[in-house]
TIPALUM-98176 format. One record per residue: residue number from 1; residue in one letter; z, x, y of N, C-alpha, C in turn. Coordinates in steps of 0.001 Angstrom, whole numbers, always signed. Layout:
TIPALUM-98176
SITE seq type      nw      nu      nv     caw     cau     cav      cw      cu      cv
SITE NUM    A       Z       X       Y       Z       X       Y       Z       X       Y
...
END
This chain:
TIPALUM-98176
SITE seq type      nw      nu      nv     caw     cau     cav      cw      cu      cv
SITE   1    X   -1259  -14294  -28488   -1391  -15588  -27833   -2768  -15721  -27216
SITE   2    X   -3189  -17013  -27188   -4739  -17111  -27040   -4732  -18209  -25579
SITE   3    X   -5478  -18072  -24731   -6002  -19235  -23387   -7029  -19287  -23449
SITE   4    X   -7293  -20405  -23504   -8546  -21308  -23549   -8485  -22197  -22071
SITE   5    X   -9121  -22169  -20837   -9268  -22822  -19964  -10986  -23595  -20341
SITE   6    X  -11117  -25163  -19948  -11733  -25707  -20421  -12330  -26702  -19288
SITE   7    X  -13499  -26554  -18222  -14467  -26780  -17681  -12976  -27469  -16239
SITE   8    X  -12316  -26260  -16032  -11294  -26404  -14675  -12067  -26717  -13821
SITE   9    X  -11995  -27911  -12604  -12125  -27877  -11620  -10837  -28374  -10591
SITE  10    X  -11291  -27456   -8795  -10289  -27968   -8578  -10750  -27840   -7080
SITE  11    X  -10009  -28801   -5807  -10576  -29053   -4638   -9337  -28911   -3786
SITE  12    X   -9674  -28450   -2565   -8575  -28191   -1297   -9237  -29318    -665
SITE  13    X   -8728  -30889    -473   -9595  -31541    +347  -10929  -31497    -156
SITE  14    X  -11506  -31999    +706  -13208  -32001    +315  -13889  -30801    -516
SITE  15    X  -13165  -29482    +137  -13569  -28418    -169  -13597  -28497   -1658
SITE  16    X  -14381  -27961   -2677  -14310  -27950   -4179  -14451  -26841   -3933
SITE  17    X  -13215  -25698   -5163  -12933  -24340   -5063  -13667  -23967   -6177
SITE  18    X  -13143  -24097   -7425  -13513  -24693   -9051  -14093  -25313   -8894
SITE  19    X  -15337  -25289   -9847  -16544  -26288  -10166  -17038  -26431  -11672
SITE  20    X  -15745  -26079  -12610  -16496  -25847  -14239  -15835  -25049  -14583
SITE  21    X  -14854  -23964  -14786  -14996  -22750  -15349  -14389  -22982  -16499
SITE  22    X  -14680  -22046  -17476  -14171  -22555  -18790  -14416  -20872  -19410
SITE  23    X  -13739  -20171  -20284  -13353  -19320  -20824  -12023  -18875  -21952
SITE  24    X  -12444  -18262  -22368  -11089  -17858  -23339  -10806  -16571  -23575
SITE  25    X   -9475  -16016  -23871   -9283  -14915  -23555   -7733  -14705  -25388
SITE  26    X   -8143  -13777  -25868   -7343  -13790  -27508   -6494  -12903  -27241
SITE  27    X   -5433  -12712  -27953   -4743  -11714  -28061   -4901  -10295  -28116
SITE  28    X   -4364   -9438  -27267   -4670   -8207  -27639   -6112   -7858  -27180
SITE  29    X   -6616   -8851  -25833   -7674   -8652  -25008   -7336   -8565  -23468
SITE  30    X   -8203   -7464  -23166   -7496   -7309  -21472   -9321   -8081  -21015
SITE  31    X   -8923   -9360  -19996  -10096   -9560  -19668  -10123   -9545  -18301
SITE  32    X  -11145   -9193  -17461  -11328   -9031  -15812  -11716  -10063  -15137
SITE  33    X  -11211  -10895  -14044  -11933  -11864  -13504  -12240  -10973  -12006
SITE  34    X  -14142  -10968  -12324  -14409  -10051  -11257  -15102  -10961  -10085
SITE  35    X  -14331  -10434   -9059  -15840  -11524   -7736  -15277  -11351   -6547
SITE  36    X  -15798  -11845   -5120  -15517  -11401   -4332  -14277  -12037   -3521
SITE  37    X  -14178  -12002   -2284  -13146  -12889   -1818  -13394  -14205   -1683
SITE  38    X  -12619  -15257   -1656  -13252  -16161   -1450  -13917  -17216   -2695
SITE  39    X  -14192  -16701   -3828  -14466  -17245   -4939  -13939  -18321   -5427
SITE  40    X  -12172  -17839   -5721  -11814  -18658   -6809  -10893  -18129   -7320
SITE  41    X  -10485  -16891   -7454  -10139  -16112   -8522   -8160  -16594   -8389
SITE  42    X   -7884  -16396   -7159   -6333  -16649   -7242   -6175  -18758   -7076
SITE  43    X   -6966  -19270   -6948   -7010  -20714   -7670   -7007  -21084   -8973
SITE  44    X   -7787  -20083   -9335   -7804  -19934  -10942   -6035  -19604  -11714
SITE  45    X   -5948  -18605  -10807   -4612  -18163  -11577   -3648  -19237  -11136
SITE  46    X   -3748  -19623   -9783   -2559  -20573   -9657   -2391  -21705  -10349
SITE  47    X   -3748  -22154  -10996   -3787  -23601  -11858   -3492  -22945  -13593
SITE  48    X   -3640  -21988  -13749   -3221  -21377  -14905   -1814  -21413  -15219
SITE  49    X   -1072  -21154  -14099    +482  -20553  -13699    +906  -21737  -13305
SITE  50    X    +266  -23356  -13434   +1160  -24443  -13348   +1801  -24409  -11797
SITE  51    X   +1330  -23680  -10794   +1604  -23753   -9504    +383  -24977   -8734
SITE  52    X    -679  -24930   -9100   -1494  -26123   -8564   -1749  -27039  -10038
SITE  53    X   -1519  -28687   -9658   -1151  -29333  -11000   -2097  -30190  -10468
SITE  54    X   -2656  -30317   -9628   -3967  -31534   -9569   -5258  -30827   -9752
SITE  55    X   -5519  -30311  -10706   -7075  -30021  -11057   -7478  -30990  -12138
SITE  56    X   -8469  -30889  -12680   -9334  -31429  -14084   -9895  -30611  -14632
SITE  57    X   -9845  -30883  -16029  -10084  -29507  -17301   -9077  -29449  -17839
SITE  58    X   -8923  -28654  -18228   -7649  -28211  -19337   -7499  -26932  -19160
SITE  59    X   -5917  -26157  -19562   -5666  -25167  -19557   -4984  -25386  -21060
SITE  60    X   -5443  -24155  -21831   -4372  -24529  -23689   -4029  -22965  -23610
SITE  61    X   -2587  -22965  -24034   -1999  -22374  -24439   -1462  -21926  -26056
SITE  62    X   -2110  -21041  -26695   -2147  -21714  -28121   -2496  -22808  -28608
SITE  63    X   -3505  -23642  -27652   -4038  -24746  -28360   -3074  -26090  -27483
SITE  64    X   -1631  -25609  -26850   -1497  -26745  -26222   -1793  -26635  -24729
SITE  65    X   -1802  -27784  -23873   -2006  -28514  -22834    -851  -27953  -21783
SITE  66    X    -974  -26778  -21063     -80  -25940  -20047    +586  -26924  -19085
SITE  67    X     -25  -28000  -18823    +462  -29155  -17979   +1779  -29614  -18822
SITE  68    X   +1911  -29552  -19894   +3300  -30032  -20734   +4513  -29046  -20687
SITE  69    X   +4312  -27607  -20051   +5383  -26913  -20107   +6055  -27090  -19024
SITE  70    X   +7581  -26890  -19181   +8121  -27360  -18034   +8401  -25370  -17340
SITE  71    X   +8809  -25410  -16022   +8920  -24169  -15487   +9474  -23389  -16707
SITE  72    X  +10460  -23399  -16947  +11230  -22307  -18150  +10541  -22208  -19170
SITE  73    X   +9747  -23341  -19663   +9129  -23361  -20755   +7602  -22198  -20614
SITE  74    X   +7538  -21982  -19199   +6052  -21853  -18920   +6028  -19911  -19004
SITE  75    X   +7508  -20002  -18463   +8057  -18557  -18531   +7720  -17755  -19517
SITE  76    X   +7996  -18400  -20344   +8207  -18099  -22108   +7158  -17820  -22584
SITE  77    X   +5905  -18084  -21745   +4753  -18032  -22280   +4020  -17124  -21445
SITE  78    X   +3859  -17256  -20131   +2904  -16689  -19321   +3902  -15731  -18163
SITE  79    X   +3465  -14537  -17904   +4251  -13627  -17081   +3100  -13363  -16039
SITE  80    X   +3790  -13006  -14700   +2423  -13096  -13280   +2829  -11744  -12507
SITE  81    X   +2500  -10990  -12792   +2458   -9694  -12092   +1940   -9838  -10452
SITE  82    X   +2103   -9842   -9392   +1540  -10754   -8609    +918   -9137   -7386
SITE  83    X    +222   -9528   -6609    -224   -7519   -5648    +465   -7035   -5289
SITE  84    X   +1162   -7778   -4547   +3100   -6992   -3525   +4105   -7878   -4455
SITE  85    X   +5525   -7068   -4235   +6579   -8291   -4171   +7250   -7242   -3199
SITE  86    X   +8115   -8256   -2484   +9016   -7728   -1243  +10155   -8328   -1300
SITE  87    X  +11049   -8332   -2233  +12680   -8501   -2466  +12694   -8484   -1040
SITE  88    X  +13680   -9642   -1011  +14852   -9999    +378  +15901   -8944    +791
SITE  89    X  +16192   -8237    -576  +17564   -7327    -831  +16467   -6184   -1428
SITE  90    X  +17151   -4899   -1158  +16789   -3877   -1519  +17499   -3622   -3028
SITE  91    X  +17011   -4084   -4202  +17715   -4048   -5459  +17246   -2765   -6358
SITE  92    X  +17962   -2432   -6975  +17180    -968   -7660  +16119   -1553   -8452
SITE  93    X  +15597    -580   -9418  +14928   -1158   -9807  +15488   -1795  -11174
SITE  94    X  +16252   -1209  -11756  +16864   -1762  -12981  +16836   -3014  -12582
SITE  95    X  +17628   -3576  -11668  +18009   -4859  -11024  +16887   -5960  -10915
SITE  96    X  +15925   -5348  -10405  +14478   -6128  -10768  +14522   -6130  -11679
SITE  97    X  +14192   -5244  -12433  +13451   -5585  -14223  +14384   -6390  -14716
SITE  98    X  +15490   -6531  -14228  +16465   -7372  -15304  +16162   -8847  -14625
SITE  99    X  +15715   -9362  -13776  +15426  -10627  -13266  +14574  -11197  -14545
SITE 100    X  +13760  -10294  -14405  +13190  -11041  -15797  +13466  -11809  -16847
SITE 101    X  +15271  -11152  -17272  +15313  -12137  -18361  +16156  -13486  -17776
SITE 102    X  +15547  -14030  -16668  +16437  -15199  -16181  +15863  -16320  -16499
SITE 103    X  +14742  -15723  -17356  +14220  -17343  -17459  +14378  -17603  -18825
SITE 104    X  +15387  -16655  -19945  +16080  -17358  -20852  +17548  -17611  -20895
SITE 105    X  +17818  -17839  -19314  +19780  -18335  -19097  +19593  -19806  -18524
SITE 106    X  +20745  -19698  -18681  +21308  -21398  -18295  +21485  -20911  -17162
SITE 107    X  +22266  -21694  -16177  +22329  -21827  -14416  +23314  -21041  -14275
SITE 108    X  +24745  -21234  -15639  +25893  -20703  -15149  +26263  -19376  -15803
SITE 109    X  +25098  -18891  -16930  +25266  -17871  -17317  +24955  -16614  -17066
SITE 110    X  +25100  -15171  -17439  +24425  -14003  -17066  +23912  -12944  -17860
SITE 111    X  +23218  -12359  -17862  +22791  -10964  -18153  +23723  -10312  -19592
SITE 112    X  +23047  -10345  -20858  +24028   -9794  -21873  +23335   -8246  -21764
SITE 113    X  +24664   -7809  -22685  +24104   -6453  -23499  +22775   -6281  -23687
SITE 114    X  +22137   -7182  -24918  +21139   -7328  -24846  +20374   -7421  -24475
SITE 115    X  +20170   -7841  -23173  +19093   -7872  -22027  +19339   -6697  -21350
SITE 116    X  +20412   -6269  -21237  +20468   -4938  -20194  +19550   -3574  -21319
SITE 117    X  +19892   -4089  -22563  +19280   -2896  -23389  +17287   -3036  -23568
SITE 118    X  +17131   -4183  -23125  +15923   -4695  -23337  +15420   -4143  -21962
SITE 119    X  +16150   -4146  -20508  +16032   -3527  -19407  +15200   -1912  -19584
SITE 120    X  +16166   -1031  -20375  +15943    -159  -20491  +15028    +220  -21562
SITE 121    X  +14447    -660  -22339  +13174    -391  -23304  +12010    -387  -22375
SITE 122    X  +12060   -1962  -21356  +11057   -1696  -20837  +10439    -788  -19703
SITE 123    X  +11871     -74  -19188  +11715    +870  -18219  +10996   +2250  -18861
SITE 124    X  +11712   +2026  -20266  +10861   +3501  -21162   +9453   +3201  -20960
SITE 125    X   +8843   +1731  -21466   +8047   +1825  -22079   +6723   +1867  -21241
SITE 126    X   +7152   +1914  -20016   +6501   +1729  -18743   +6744   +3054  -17923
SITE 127    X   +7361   +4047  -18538   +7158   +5596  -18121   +7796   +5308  -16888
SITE 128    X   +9482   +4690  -16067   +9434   +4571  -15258  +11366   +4739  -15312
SITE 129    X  +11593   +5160  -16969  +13115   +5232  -17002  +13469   +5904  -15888
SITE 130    X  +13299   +6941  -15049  +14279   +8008  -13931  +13752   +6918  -13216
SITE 131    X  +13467   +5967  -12965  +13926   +5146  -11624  +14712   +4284  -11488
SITE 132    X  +15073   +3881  -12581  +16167   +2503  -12594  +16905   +2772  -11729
SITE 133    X  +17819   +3721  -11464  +18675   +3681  -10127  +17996   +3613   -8859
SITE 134    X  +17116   +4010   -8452  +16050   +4353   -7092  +15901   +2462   -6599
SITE 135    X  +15989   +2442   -5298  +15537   +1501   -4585  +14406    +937   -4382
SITE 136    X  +14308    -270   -5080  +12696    -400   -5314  +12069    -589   -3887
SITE 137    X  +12451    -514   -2751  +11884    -487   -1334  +11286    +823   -1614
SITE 138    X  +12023   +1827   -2118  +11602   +3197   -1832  +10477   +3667   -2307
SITE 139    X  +10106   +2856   -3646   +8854   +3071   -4680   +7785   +3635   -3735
SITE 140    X   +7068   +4149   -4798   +5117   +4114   -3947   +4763   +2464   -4381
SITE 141    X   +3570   +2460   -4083   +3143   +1126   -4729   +2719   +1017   -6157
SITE 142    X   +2718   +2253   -6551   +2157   +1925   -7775   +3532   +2195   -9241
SITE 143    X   +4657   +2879   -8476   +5979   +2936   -9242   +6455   +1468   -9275
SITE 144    X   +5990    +701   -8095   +6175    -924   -7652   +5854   -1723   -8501
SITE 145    X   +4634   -1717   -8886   +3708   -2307   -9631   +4016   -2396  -11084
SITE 146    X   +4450    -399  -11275   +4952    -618  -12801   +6285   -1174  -13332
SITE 147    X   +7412   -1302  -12051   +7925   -2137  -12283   +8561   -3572  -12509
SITE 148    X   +7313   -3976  -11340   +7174   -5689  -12000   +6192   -5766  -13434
SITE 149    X   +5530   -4616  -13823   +4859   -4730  -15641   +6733   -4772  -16305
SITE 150    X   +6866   -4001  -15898   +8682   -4158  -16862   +9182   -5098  -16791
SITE 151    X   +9063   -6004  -15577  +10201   -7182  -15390   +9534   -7901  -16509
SITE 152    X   +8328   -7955  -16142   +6745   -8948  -17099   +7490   -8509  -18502
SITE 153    X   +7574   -7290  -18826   +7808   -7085  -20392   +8974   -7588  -20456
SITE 154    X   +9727   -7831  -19954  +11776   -8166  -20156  +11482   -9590  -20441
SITE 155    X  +10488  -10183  -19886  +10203  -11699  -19423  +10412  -12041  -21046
SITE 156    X   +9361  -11318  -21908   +9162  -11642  -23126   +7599  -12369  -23362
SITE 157    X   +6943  -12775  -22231   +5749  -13725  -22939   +4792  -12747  -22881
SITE 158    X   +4258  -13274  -24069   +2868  -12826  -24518   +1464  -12212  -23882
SITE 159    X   +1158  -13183  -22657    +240  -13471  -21739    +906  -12795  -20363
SITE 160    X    -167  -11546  -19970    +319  -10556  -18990    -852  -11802  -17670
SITE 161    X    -731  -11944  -16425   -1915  -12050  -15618   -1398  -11027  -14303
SITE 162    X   -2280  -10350  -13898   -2153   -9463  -12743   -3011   -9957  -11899
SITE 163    X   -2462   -9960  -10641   -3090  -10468   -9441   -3463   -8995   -8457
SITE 164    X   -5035   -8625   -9151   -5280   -7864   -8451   -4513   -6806   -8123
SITE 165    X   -4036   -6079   -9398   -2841   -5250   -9298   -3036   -3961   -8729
SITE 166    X   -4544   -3969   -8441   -4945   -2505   -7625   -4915   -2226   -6540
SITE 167    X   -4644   -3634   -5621   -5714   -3854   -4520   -5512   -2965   -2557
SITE 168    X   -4027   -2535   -3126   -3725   -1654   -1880   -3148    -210   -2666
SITE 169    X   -3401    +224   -3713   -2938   +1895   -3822   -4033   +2441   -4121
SITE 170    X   -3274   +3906   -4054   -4146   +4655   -3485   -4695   +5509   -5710
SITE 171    X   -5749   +6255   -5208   -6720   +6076   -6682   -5568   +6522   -7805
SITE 172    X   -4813   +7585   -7429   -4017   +8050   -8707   -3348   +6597   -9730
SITE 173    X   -2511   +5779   -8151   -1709   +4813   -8992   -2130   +4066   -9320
SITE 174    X   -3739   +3578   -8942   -4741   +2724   -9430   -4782   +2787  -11141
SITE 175    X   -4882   +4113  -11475   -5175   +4438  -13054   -4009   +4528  -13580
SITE 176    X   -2734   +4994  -12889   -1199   +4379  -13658   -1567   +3240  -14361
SITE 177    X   -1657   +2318  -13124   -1309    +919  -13346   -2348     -44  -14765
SITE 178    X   -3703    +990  -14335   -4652    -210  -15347   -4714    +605  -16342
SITE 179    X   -3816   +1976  -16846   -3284   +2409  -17886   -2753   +1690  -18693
SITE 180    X   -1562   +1657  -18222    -382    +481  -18700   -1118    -901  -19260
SITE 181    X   -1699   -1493  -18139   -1764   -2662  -18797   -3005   -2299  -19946
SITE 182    X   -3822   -1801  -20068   -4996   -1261  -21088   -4225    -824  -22205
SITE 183    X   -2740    -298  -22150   -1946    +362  -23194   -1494    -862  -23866
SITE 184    X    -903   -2154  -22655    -207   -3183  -23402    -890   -4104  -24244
SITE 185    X   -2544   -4231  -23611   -3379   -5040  -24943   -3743   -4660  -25886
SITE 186    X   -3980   -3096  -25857   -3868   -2750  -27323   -2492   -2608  -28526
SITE 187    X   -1413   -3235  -27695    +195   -3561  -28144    -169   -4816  -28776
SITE 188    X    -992   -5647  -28589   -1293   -7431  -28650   -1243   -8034  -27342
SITE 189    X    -749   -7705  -26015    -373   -8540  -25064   -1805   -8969  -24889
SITE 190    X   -2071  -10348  -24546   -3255  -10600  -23752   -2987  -10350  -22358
SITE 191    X   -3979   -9259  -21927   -4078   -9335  -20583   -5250   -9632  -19234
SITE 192    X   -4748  -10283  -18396   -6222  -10907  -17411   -5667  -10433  -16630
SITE 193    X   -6972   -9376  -15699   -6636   -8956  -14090   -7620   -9743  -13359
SITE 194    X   -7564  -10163  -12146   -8441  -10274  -11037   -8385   -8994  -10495
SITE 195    X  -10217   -9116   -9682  -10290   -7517   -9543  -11876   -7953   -8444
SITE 196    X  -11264   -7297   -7701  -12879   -6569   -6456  -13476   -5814   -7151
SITE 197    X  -13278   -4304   -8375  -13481   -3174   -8667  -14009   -3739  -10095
SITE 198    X  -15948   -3315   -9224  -16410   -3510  -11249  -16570   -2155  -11717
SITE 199    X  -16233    -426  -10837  -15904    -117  -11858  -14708    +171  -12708
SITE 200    X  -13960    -168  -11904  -12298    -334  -12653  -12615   -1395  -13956
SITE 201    X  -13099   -2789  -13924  -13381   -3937  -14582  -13839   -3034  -15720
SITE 202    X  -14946   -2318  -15822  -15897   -1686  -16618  -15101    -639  -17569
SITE 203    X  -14413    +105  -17044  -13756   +1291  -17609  -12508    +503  -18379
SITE 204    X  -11843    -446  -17966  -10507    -856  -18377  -10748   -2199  -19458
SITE 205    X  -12035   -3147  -19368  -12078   -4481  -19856  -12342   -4323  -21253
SITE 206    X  -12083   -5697  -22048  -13100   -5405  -22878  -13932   -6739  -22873
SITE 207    X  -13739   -7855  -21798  -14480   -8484  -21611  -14328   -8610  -19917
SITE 208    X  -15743   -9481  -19447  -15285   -9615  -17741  -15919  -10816  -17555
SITE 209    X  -15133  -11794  -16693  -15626  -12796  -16505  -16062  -12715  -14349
SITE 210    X  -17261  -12759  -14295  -17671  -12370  -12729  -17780  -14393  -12059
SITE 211    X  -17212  -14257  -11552  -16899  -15837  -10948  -17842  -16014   -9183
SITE 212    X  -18266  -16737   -9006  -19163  -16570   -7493  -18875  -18531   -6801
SITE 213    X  -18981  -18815   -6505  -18625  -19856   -5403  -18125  -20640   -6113
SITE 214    X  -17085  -20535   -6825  -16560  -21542   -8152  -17044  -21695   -9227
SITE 215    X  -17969  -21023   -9706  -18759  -20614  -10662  -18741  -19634  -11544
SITE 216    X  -19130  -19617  -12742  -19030  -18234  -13555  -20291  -17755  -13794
SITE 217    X  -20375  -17058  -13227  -22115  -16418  -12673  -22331  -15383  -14148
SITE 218    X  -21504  -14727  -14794  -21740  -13770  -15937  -20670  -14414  -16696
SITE 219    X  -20413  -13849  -17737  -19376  -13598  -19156  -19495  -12617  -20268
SITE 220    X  -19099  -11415  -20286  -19286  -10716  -21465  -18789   -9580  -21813
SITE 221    X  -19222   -8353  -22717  -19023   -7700  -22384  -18626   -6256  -21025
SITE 222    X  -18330   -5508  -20872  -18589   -4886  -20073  -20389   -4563  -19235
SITE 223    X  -20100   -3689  -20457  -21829   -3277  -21049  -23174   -4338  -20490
SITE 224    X  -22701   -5332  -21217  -23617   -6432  -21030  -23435   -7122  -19641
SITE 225    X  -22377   -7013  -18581  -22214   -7771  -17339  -22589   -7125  -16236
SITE 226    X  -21437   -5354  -16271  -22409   -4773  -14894  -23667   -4371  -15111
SITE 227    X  -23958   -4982  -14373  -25715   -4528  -13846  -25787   -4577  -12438
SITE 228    X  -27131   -4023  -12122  -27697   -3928  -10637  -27675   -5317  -10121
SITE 229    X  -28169   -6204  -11097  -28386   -7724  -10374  -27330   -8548  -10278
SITE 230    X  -26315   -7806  -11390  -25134   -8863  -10748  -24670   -8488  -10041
SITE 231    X  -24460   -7300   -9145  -23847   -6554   -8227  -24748   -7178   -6977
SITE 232    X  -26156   -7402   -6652  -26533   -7919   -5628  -26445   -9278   -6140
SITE 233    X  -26067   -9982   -7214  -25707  -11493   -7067  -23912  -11522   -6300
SITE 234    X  -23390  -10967   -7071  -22186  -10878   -6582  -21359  -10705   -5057
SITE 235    X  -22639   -9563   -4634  -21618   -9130   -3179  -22772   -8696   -2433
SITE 236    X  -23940   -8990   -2653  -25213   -8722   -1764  -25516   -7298   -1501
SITE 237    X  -24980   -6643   -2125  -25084   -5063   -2568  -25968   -4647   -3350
SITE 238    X  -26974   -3847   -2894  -28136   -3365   -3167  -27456   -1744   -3918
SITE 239    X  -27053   -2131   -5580  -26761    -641   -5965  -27638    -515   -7163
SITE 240    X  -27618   +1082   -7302  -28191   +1634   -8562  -26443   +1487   -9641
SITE 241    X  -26575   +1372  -11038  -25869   +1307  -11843  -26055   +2602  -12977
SITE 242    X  -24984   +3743  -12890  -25312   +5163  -13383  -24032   +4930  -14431
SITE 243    X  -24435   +5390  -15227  -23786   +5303  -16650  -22855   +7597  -16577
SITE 244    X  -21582   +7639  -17025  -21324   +9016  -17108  -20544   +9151  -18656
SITE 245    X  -20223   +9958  -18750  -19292  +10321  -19808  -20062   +9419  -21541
SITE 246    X  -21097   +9598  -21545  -21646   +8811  -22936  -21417   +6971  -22472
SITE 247    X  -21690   +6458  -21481  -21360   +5420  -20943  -19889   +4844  -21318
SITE 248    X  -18726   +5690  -21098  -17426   +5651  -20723  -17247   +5168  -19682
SITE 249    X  -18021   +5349  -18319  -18146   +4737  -16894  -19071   +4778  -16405
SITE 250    X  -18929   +3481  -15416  -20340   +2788  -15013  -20185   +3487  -13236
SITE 251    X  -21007   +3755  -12618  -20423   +4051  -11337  -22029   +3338  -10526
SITE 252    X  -21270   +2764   -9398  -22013   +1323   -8452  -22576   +2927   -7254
SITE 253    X  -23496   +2920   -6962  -24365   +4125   -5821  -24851   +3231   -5383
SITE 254    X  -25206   +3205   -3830  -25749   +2194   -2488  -27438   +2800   -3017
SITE 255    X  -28360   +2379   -3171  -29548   +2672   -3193  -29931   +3628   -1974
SITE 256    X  -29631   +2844    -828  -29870   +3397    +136  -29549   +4766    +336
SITE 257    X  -28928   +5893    -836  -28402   +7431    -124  -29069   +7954   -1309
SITE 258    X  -29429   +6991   -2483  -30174   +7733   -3124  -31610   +8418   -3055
END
């Protein structure tokens, strides 16, 4: 499945958040929307995700107009991994992942075979089967994380978006998590993270889009985006940019300790 967003803008009041952005992202591509706070980046996703409906531009979904899907319809298409979730009820985790398939029931129906067996594919497939019974309160954050990727996979759509799925664990579950999803675009899923971390962006993307006061300040490759100057365009950070492992990873050094 392919998104094409097409010169989005969008305003809180006077404030203009969006000012243009336009990008596309193909199947079986994990792309990074990198920038700082304050940018844009979760406006972006919310007008993507049909949660803010007064912008201008276009969002296409396979070519159609995302404004035409209705909620269930939108399901079917786009899945939102979001930084926390904090259930009301302490549900296992099976119980989560199976929420997922609610957005192909009617009001008065429930949970088949089939979905419960689809439960447990995606718990495999997400290296997280011995938890289905465990209380998802109890998780770390990053057992958390991989199990809203499962609910996302139960969901069925195509189009993964993670909201900054790194942004409070600690480094191990950091690389769980942008495992997984790096595992699922090379499955076909298209996947888009928002992300503070260009070198997470760098190691995990295969494209990055760097966004700055509603703006798309870069677009490209990895390779071709971090640099020294977009790092002091970006966040006023004065770094050297060191290449390791045959440029496998990019790593950001303060000038100043060098």
């Amino acid at each position: 499945m392919s998104i094409e967003v097409k010169d989005l803008r969008f305003s809180y009041g006077e404030r203009e958040v969006l000012k243009g952005i336009s990008f596309k992202a193909e199947r079986g591509e994990f792309l990074s929307i990198l920038g700082a706070n304050g940018v844009g980046k979760s406006t972006l996703f919310r007008c993507v995700l049909g949660l803010l409906k007064s912008y201008r531009g276009e969002v296409l979904i396979d070519g159609v107009d995302a404004r035409s899907f209705s909620v269930r319809e939108a399901a079917k298409h786009i899945a939102y991994i979001p930084q926390k979730s904090h259930p009301a009820f302490n549900f296992s985790v099976f119980d989560i992942v199976l929420m997922g398939t609610t957005s192909g029931l009617s009001a008065l129906s429930s949970p088949s075979l089939e979905d419960c067996e689809r439960v447990d594919w995606a718990l495999e497939k997400t290296g997280i089967s011995s938890l289905a019974r465990r209380c998802f309160h109890k998780l770390s954050g990053g057992e958390q994380q991989l199990a809203m990727i499962a609910r996302a996979l139960v969901q069925r759509a195509p189009l993964l978006m993670l909201d900054e799925p790194t942004a409070s664990l600690d480094f191990s579950n950091q690389l769980l998590v942008l495992s997984q999803a790096r595992a699922l675009a090379a499955e076909g899923y298209t996947v888009i993270q928002t992300t503070h971390n260009p070198e997470q962006s760098y190691m995990y993307s295969d494209r990055i889009l760097a966004l700055k006061d509603g703006l798309v300040l870069a677009e490209g490759s990895p390779a071709e985006v971090l640099t020294s100057e977009l790092m002091a365009s970006l966040y006023g950070a004065d770094v050297q940019i060191s290449s390791l492992f045959g440029d496998r990873v990019r790593v950001c050094t303060p000038k100043s300790i060098l």
